[in-house]
C-alpha positions in Angstrom: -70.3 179.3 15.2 -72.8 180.2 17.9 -71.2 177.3 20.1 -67.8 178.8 19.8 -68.8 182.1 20.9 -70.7 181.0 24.0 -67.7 178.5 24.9 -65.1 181.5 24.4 -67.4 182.9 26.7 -67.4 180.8 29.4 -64.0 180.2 29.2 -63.2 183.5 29.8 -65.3 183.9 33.1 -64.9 180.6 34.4 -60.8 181.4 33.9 -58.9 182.6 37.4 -58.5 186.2 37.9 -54.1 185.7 37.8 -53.8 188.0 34.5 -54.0 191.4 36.4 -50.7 192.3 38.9 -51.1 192.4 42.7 -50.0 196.0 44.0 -49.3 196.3 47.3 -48.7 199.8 49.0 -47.2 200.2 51.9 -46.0 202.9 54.4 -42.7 202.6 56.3 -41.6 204.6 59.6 -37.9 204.5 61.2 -37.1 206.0 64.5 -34.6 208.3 65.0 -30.8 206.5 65.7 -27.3 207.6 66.8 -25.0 205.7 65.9 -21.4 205.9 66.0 -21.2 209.3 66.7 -24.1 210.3 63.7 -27.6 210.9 64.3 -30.2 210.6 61.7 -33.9 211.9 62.6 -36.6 209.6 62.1 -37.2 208.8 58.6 -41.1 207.8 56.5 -41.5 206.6 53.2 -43.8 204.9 50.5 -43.4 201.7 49.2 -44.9 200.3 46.3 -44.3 197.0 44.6 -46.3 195.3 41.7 -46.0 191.4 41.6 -46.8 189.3 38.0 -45.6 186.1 37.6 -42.1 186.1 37.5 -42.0 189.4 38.1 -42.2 192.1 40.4 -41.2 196.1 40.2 -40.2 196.9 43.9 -40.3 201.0 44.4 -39.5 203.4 47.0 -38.1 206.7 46.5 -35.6 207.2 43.6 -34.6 203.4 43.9 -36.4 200.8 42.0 -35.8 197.5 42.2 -37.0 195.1 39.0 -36.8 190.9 39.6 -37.4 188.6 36.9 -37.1 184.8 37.7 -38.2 184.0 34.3 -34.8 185.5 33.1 -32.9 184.9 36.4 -31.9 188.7 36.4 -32.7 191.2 39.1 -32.1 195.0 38.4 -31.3 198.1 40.7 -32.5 201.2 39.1 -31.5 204.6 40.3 -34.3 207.0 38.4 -32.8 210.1 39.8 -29.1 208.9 38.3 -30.8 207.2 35.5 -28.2 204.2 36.2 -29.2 200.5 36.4 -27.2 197.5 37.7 -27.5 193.6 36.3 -27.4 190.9 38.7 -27.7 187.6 38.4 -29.7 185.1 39.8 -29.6 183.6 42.4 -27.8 186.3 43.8 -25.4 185.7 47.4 -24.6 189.3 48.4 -21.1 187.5 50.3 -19.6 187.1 47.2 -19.5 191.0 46.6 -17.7 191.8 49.8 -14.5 193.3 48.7 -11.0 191.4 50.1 -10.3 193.4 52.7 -13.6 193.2 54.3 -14.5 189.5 54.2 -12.8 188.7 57.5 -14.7 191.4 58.9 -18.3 190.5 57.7 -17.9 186.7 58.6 -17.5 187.7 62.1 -20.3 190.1 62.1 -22.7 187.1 60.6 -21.2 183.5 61.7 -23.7 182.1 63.5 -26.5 183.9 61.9 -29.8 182.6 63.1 -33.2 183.2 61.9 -36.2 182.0 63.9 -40.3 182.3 62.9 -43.0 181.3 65.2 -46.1 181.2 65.1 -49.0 182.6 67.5 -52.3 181.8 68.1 -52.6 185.8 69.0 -55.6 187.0 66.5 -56.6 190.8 66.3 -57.9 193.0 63.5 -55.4 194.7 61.0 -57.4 197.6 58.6 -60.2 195.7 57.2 -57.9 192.5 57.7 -58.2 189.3 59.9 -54.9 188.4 60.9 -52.8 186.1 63.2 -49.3 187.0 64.6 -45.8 185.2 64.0 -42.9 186.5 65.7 -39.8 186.6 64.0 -36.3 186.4 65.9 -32.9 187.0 64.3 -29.6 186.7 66.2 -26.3 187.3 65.4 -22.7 188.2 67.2 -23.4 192.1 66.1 -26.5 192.2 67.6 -30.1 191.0 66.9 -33.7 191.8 65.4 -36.9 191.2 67.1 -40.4 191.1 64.8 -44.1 190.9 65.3 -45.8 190.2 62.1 -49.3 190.1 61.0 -50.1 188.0 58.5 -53.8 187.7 57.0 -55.5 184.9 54.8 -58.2 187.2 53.5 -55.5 188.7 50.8 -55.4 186.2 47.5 -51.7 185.4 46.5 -50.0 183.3 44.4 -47.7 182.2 47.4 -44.8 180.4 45.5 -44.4 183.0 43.2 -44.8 185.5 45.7 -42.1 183.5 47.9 -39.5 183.0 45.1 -39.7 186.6 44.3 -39.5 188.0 47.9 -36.3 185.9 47.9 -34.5 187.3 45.4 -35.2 191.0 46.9 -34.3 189.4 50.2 -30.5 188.3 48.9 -29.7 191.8 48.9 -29.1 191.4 52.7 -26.2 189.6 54.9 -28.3 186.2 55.5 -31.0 187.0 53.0 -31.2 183.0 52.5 -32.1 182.0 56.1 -34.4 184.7 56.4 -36.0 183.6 53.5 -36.3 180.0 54.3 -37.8 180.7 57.7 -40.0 183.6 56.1 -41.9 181.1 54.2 -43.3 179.3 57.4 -45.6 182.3 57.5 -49.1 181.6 56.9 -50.4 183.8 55.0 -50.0 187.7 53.8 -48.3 189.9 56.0 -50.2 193.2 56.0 -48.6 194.5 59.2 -45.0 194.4 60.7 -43.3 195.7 63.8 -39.5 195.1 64.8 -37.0 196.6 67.4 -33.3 196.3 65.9 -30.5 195.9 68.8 -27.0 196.8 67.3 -24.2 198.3 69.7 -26.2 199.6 72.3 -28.6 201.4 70.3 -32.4 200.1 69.6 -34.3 201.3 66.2 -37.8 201.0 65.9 -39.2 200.6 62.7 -43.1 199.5 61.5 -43.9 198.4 57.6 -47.9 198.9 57.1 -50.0 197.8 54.3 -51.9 200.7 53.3 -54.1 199.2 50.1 -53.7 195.5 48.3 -55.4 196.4 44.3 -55.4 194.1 41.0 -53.9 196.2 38.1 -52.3 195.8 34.6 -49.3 196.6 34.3 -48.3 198.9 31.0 -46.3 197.1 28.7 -42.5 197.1 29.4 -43.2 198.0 32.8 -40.9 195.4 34.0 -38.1 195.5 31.8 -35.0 198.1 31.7 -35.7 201.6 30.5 -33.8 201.9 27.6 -32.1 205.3 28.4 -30.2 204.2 31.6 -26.6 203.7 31.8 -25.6 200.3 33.2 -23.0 200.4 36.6 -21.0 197.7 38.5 -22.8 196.7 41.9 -21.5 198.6 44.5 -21.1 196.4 48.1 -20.2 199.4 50.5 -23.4 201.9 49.0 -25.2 198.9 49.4 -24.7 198.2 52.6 -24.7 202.0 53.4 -28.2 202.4 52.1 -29.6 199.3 54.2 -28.3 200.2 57.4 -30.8 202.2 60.0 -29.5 205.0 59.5 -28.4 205.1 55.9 -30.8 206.3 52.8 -33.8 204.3 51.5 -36.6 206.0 50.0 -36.4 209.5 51.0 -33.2 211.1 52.0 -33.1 210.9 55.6 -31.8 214.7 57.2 -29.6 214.4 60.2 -30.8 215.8 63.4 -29.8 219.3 64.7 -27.4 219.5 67.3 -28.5 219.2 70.8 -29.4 222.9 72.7 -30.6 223.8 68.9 
């Protein structure tokens, strides 16, 4: 009996640390942007998402976003609404673009092409050693430019982490290449900075990793709350909500009139 014991024992610390979550926090900033006659003042926000295997709880603001590759599902909450949407995995975002708008989107994103380079550029990031890759997107519509940071002192599962980021990523027009070229990074990415060019106008945004932790998750953290009503995907507040000046997070509040 005394065997047992000791072997349970050393099983249990000899066994990789992989049962608690990783929870990364992260703060976002958007420049101000005018766009097509609207302006919409520079916007902040918090992001927090928890990663398990096969599973990650993605939140910012009123909007949560739930993937579970072990079910092939993916869920977009709205807490404030108390709605919830099903889709299913893989996901390709094209296939929701209503009729009318089809001929209109292919020309915005034919041609779309993702690019990720490495650096051998090094500099300290928080308590972080990490190496840049820049990231180059083009497209007839305009393009996106990003440096990221990525570090190897953060432990990750990086398939996992990969195959979940991809899901999330298939919410966006060429969510596929982005995340085929995404996993050429090396490491973490604890720091990001682009510059988006789209009809004349350029948005600034950064995306900073503020705190990488080990938790458990409570049970049923990532499955449906069982009070929320469930809503058809919607394509155009989708696409509204991703754009630079459209929500995510907090509401953004439009600027005041110039002379105000």
């Amino acid at each position: 009996m005394k065997h047992l014991i000791r072997a349970a024992c050393i099983a249990a610390i000899a066994a990789p640390a992989f049962c608690a979550d990783m929870v990364i926090t992260k703060s976002k900033h958007t420049d101000a942007v005018k766009m097509m006659g609207q302006e919409t003042a520079a916007r902040d926000s918090t992001e927090v998402t928890w990663v398990g295997k096969q599973k990650l709880r993605h939140e910012e603001g009123d909007r949560v976003t739930i993937v579970r590759t072990d079910l092939k599902k993916m869920y977009l909450l709205d807490t404030s609404a108390k709605t919830y949407t099903t889709l299913d995995l893989p996901f390709d975002l094209m296939k929701q673009v209503p009729a009318e708008m089809a001929p209109m989107m292919e020309s915005m994103f034919a041609g779309m092409k993702v690019t990720v380079t490495p650096t051998t550029e090094t500099k300290k990031v928080k308590d972080w050693n990490a190496t840049k890759y820049t990231v180059e997107m083009t497209m007839p519509m305009g393009a996106v430019k990003k440096e990221v940071w990525a570090t190897k002192d953060v432990a990750f599962d990086k398939a996992n982490h990969h195959e979940l980021m991809s899901a999330m990523l298939s919410l966006l027009p060429g969510g596929a290449a982005m995340a085929a070229e995404w996993g050429k990074i090396d490491g973490f990415p604890v720091l990001v900075e682009g510059t988006q060019s789209m009809m004349g106008n350029e948005v600034k945004s950064t995306e900073s990793v503020t705190s990488v932790e080990t938790k458990d998750a409570a049970e049923g953290f990532y499955d449906l709350p069982k009070d929320f009503t469930e809503k058809p995907f919607d394509f155009m507040a989708e696409m509204q909500r991703r754009s630079p000046g459209g929500k995510s997070g907090a509401a953004p509040k439009k600027l005041p009139p110039s002379g105000h």
